[in-house]
Kinemage of the C-alpha trace (Angstrom):
@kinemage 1
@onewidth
@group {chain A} dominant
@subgroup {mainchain}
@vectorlist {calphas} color= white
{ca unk a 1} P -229.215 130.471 -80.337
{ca unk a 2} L -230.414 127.609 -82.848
{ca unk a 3} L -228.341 124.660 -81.786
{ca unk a 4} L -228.979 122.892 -85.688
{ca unk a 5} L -227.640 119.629 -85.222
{ca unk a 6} L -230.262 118.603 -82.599
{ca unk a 7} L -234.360 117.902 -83.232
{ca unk a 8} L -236.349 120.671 -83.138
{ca unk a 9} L -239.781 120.427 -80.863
{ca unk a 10} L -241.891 122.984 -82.041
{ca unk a 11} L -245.393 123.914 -80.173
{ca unk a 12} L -247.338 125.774 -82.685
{ca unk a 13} L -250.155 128.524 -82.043
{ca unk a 14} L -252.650 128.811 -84.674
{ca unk a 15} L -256.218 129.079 -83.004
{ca unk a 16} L -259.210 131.395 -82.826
{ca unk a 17} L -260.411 132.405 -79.508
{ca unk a 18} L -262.661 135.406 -79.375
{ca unk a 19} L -261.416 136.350 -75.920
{ca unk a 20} L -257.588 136.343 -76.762
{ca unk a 21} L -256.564 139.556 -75.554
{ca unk a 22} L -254.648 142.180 -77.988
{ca unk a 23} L -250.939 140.860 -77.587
{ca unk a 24} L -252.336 137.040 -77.080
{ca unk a 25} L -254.211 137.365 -80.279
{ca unk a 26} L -251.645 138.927 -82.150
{ca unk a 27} L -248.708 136.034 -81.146
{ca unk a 28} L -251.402 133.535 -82.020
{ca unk a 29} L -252.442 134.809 -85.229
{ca unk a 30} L -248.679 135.051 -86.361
{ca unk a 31} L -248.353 131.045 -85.730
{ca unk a 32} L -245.506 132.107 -83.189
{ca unk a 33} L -243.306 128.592 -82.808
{ca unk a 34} L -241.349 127.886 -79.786
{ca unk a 35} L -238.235 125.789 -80.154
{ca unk a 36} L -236.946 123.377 -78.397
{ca unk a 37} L -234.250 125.465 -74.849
{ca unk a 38} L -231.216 124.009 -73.571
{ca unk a 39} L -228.849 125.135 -71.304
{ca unk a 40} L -225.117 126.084 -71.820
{ca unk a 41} L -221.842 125.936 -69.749
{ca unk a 42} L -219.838 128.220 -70.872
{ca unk a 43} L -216.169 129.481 -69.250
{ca unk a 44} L -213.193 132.065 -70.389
{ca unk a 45} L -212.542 132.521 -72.616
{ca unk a 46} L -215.392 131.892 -74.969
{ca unk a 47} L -217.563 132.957 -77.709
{ca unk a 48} L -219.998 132.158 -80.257
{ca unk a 49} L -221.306 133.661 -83.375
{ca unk a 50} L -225.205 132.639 -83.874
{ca unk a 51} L -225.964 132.977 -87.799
{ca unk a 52} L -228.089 135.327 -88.908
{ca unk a 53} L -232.215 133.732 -89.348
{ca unk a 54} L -234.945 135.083 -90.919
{ca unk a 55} L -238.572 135.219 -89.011
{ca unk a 56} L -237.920 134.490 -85.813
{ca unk a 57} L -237.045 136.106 -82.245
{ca unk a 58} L -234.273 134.761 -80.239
{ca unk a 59} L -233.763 135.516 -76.363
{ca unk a 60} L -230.955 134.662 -74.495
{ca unk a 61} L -231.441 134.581 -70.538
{ca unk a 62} L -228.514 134.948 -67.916
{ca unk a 63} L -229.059 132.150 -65.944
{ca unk a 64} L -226.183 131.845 -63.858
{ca unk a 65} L -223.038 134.572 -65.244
{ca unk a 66} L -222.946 136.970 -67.018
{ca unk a 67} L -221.434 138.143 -70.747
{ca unk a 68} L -221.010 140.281 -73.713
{ca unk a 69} L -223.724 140.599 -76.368
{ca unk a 70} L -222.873 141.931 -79.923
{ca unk a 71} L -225.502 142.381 -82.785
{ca unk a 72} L -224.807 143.287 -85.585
{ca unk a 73} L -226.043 146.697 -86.683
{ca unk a 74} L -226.197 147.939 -83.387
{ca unk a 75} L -222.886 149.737 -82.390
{ca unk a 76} L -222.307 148.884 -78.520
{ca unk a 77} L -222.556 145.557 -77.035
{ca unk a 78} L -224.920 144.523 -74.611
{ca unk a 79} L -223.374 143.804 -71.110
{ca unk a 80} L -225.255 140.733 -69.594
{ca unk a 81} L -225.444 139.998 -66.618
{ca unk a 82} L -227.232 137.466 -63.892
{ca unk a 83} L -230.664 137.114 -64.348
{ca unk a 84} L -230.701 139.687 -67.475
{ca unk a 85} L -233.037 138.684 -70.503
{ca unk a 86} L -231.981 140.068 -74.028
{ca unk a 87} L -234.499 139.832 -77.305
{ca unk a 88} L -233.068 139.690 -80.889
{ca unk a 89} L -236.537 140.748 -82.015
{ca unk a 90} L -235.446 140.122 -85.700
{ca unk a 91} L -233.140 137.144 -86.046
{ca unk a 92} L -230.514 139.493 -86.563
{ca unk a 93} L -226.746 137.824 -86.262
{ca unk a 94} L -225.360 138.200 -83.201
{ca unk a 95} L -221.921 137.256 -80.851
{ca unk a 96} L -221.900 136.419 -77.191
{ca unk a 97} L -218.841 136.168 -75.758
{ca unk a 98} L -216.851 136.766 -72.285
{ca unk a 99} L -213.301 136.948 -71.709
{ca unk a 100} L -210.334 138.418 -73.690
{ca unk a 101} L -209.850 138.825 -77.659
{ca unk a 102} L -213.410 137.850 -79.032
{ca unk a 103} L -211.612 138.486 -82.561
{ca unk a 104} L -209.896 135.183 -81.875
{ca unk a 105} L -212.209 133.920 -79.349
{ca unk a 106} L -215.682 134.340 -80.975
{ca unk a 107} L -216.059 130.843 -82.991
{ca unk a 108} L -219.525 129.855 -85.827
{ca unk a 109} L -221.651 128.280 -83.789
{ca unk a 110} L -221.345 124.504 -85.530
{ca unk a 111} L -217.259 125.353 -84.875
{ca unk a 112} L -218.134 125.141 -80.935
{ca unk a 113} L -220.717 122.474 -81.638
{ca unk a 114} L -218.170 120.362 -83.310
{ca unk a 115} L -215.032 120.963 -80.487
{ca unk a 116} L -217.474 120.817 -77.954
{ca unk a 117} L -218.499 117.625 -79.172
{ca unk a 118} L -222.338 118.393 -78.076
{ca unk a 119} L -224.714 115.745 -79.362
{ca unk a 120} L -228.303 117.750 -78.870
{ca unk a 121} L -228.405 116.154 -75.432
{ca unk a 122} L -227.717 117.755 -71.954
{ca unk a 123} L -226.142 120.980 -71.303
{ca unk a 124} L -223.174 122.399 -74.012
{ca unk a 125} L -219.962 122.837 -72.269
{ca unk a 126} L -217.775 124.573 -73.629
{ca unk a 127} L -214.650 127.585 -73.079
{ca unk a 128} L -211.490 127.811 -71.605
{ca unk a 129} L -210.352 126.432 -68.314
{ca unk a 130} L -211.521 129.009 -66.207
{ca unk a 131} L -214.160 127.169 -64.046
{ca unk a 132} L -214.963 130.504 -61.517
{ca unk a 133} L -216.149 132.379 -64.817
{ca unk a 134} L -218.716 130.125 -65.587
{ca unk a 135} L -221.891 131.785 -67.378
{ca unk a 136} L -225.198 129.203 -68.096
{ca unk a 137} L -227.037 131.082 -70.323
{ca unk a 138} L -230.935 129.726 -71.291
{ca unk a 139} L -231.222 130.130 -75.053
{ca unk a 140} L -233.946 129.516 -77.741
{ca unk a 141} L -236.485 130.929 -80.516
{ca unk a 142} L -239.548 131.524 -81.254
{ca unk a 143} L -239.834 131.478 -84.987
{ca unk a 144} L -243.224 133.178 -87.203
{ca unk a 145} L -245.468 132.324 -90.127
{ca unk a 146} L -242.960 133.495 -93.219
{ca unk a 147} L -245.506 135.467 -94.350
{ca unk a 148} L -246.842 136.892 -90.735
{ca unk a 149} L -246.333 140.922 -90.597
{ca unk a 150} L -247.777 143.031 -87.704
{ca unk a 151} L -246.038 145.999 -86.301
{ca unk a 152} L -245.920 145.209 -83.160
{ca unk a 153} L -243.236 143.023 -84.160
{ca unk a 154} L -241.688 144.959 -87.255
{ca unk a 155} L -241.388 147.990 -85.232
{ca unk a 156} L -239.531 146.305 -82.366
{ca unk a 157} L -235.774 147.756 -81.911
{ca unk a 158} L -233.244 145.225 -83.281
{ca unk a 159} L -232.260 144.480 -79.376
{ca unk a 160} L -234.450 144.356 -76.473
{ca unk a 161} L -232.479 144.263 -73.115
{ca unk a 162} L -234.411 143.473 -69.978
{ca unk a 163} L -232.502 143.704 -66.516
{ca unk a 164} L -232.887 141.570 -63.462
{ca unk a 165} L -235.992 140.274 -65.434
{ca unk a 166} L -236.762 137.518 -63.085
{ca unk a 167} L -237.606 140.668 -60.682
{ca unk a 168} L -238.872 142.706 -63.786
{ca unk a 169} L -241.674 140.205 -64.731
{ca unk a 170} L -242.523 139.046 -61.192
{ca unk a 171} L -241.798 135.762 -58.845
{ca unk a 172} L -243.655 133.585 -61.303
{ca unk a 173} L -241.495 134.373 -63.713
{ca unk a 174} L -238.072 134.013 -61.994
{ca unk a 175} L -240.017 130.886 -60.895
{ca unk a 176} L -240.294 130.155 -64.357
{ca unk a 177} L -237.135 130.317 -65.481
{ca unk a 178} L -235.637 128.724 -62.646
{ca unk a 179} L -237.440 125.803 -63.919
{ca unk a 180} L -236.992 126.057 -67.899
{ca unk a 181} L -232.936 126.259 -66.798
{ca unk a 182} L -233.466 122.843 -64.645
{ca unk a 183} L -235.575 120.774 -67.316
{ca unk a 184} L -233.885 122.057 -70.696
{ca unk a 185} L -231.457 119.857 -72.243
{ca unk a 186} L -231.391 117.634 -68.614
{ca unk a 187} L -231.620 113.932 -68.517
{ca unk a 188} L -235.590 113.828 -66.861
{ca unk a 189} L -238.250 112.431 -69.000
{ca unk a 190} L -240.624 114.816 -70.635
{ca unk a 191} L -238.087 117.918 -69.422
{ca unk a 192} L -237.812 119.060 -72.836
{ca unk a 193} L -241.496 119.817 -73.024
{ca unk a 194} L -242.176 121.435 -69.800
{ca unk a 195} L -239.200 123.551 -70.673
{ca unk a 196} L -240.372 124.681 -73.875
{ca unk a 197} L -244.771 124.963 -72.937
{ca unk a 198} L -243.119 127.178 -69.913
{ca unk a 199} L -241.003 129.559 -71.843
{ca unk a 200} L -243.830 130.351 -74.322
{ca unk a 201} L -244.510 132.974 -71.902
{ca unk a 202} L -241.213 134.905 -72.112
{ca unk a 203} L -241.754 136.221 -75.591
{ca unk a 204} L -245.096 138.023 -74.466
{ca unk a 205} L -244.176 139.017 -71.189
{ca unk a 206} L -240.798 140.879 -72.560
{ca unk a 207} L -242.550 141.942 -75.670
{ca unk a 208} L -245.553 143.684 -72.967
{ca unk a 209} L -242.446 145.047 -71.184
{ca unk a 210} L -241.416 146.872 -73.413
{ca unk a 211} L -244.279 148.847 -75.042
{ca unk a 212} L -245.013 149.931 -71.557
{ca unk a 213} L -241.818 151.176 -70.438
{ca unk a 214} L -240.307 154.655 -71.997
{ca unk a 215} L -238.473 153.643 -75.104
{ca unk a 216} L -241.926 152.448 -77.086
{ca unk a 217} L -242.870 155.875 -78.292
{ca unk a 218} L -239.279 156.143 -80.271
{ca unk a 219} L -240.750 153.117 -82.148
{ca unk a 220} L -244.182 154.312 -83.058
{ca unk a 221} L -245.525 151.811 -80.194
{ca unk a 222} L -247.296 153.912 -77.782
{ca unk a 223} L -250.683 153.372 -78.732
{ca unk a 224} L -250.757 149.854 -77.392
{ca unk a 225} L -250.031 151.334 -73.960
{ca unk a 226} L -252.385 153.693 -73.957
{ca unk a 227} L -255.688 153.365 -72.029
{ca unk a 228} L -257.497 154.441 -74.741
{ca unk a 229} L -256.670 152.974 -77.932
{ca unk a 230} L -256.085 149.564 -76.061
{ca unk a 231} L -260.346 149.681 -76.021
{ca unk a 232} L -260.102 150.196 -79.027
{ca unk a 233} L -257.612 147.507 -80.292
{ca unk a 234} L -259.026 145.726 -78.171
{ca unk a 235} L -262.328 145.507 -79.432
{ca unk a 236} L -261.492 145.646 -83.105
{ca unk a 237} L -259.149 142.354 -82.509
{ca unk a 238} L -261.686 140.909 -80.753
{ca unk a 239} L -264.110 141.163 -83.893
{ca unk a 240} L -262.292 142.206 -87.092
{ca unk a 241} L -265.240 141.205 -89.248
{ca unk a 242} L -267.298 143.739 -87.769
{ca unk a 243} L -267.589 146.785 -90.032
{ca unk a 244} L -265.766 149.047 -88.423
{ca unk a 245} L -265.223 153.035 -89.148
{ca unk a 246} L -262.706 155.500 -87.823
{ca unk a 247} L -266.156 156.808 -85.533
{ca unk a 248} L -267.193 153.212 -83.994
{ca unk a 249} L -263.184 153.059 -82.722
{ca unk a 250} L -263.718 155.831 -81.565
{ca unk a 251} L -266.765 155.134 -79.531
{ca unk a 252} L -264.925 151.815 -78.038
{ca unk a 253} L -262.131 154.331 -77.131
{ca unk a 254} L -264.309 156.758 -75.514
{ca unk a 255} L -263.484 159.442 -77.445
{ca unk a 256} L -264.418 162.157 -80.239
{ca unk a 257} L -264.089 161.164 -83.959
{ca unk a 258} L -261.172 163.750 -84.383
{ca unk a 259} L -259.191 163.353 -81.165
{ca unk a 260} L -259.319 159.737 -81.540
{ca unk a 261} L -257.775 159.945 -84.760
{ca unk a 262} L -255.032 162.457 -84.531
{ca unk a 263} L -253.849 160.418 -81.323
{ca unk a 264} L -253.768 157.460 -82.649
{ca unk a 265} L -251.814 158.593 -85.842
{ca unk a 266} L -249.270 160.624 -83.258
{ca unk a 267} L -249.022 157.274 -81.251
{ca unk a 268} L -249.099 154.605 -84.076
{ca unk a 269} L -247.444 156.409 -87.269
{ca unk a 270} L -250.672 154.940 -89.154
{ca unk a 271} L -254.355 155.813 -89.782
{ca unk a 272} L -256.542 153.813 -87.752
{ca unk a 273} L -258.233 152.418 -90.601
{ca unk a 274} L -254.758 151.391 -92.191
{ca unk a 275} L -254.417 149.515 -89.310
{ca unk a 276} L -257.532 147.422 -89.678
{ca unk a 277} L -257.034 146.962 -93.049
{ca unk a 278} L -253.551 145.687 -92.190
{ca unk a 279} L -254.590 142.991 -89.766
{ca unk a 280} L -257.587 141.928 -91.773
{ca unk a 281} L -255.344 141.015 -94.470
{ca unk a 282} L -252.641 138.464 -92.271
{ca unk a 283} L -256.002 137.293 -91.411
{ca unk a 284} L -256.997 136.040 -94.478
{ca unk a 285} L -253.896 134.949 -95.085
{ca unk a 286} L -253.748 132.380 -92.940
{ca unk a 287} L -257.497 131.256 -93.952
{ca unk a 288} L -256.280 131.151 -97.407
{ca unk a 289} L -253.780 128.433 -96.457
{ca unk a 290} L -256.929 126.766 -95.167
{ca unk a 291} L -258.488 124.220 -97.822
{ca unk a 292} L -261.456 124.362 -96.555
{ca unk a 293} L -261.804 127.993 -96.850
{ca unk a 294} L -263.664 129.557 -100.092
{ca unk a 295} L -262.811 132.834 -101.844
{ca unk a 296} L -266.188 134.140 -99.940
{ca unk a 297} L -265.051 132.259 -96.531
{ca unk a 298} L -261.960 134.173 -96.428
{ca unk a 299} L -263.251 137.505 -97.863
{ca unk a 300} L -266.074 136.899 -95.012
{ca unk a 301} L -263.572 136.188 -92.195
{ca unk a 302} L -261.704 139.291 -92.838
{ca unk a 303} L -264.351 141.275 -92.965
{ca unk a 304} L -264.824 142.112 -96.600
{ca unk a 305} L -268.761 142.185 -98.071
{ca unk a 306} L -267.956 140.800 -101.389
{ca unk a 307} L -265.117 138.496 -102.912
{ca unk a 308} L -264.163 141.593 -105.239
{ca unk a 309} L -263.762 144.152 -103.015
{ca unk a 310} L -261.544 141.687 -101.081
{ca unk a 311} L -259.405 140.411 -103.910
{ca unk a 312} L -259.132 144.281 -104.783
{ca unk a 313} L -258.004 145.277 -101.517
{ca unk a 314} L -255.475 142.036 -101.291
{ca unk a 315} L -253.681 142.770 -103.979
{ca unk a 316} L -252.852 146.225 -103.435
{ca unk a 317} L -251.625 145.309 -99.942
{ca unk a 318} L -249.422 142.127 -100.875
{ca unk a 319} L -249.154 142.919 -104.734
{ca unk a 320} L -250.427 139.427 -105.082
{ca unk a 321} L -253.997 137.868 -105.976
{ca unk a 322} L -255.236 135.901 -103.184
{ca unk a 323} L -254.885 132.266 -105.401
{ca unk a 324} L -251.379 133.608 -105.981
{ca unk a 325} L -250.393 134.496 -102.397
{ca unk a 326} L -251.740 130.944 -101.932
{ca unk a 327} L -249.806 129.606 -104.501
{ca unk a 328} L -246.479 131.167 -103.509
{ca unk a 329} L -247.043 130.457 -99.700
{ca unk a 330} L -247.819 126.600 -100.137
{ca unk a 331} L -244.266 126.494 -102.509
{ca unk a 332} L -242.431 128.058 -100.237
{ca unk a 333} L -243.666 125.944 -96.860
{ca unk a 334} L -242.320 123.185 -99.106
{ca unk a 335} L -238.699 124.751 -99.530
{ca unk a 336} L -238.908 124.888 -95.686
């Protein structure tokens, strides 16, 4: 939930680190943003309709309560409850609401800002008059690079719903959020930050929680749980300049040419080679937003011997040249 009338504290990954493992370096190659958490107060009856948003994850955590989760597209609601995490992987518009009636009940968002009379400080309060219903809910974003694809988060199901996931992810992380729901939105200096440079772990760690449990093969996730191909992910990530061949991912994998191959098309619904040539190109994406970076930098960096057979490969992945991806990404950071 985006609460827009407050100031937005953004931490921004954007850094290379040759020993980023595969989901690290995939988050941090994106530019994934965290935004600023609070905490809400919410009792029956209540609800709240949070806008649809494009490039950006938002998670909703049951601190205290529980509720009612509708997004839309999806065709049953998600039942919340204490110390459940839920994912809208895709910014998708969604209604959380508890009590009776959400058809009258379920408000815009900046309707229950404005009778709420929240000013971006503290916790929102708002509902009915119900105080034994009470649900505090830990809310926020984490918004991408406009131009940032990967599959990992494409293929992602339009709602991710993690039970007990204080338990789920471990004491650190019930820890964790124990401590995001005391600092966001209170009255301590610096709480703010230390909410937000704690939660950048929730993303990840729900994200990695999925594509190991059973559902990521119905999304054409598997191969990032599987022993195997993580080598070899793993190793291609960790040097995408290299000049890698269906046979040396293979090798890092530990296996044959062909059975290599036909499991990681089974696993991934792509060639392995369409996936490096995929990943090389958000790389030089974000170098070409780089000044300092020359047509040959970038080509370099992604792993391309000459400017031409980069440019050529660019534009039949984006339909764009690389001076006009440039172009077109610098205009529209400044509509932003």
């Amino acid at each position: 939930m985006q609460i827009v009338r407050t100031s937005i504290l953004r931490h921004d990954f954007c850094y290379d680190h040759p020993m980023l493992d595969l989901l690290s370096d995939i988050l941090t190659r994106l530019s994934m943003r965290g935004t600023l958490y609070f905490r809400t107060s919410f009792t029956k009856p209540w609800g709240v309709a949070v806008p649809q948003f494009e490039n950006v994850a938002r998670f909703h955590y049951a601190h205290r309560g529980a509720c009612l989760i509708a997004v839309d597209g999806v065709e049953a609601p998600v039942s919340v409850a204490q110390g459940d995490l839920v994912i809208v992987p895709h910014g998708a518009g969604h209604a959380l609401y508890r009590g009776q009636d959400p058809e009258t009940t379920v408000l815009p968002l900046e309707t229950v800002l404005e009778k709420s009379g929240y000013d971006g400080t503290g916790v929102l309060v708002y509902g009915g008059d119900d105080p034994l219903s009470e649900t505090q809910m830990i809310c926020g974003h984490f918004s991408f690079e406009p131009h940032a694809r990967h599959i990992l988060l494409e293929r992602l199901p339009p709602v991710i719903h993690v039970r007990n996931y204080g338990e789920t992810a471990g004491k650190w992380m019930e820890a964790t959020l124990r401590v995001i729901g005391d600092e966001a939105g209170g009255q301590r200096m610096g709480g703010d930050l230390i909410a937000l440079k704690m939660s950048e772990a929730i993303l990840a760690q729900a994200i990695r929680s999925f594509i190991e449990g059973d559902t990521a093969p119905d999304w054409g996730l598997a191969g990032f749980s599987d022993t195997n191909l993580r080598r070899a992910l793993d190793a291609f990530h960790k040097a995408p300049d290299r000049a890698w061949t269906v046979e040396a991912l293979a090798s890092m994998a530990g296996m044959s040419r062909t059975s290599f191959a036909v499991a990681f098309q089974k696993k991934m619904a792509m060639t392995p080679m369409d996936y490096v040539t995929a990943w090389r190109i958000e790389i030089a994406k974000q170098a070409l937003l780089d000044p300092s970076n020359t047509l040959s930098d970038v080509a370099e960096r992604a792993g391309y011997a000459s400017d031409s057979a980069f440019a050529r490969v660019f534009k039949k992945e984006t339909g764009l040249t690389p001076a006009g991806f440039k172009k077109q990404a610098i205009a529209d950071r400044v509509l932003v």
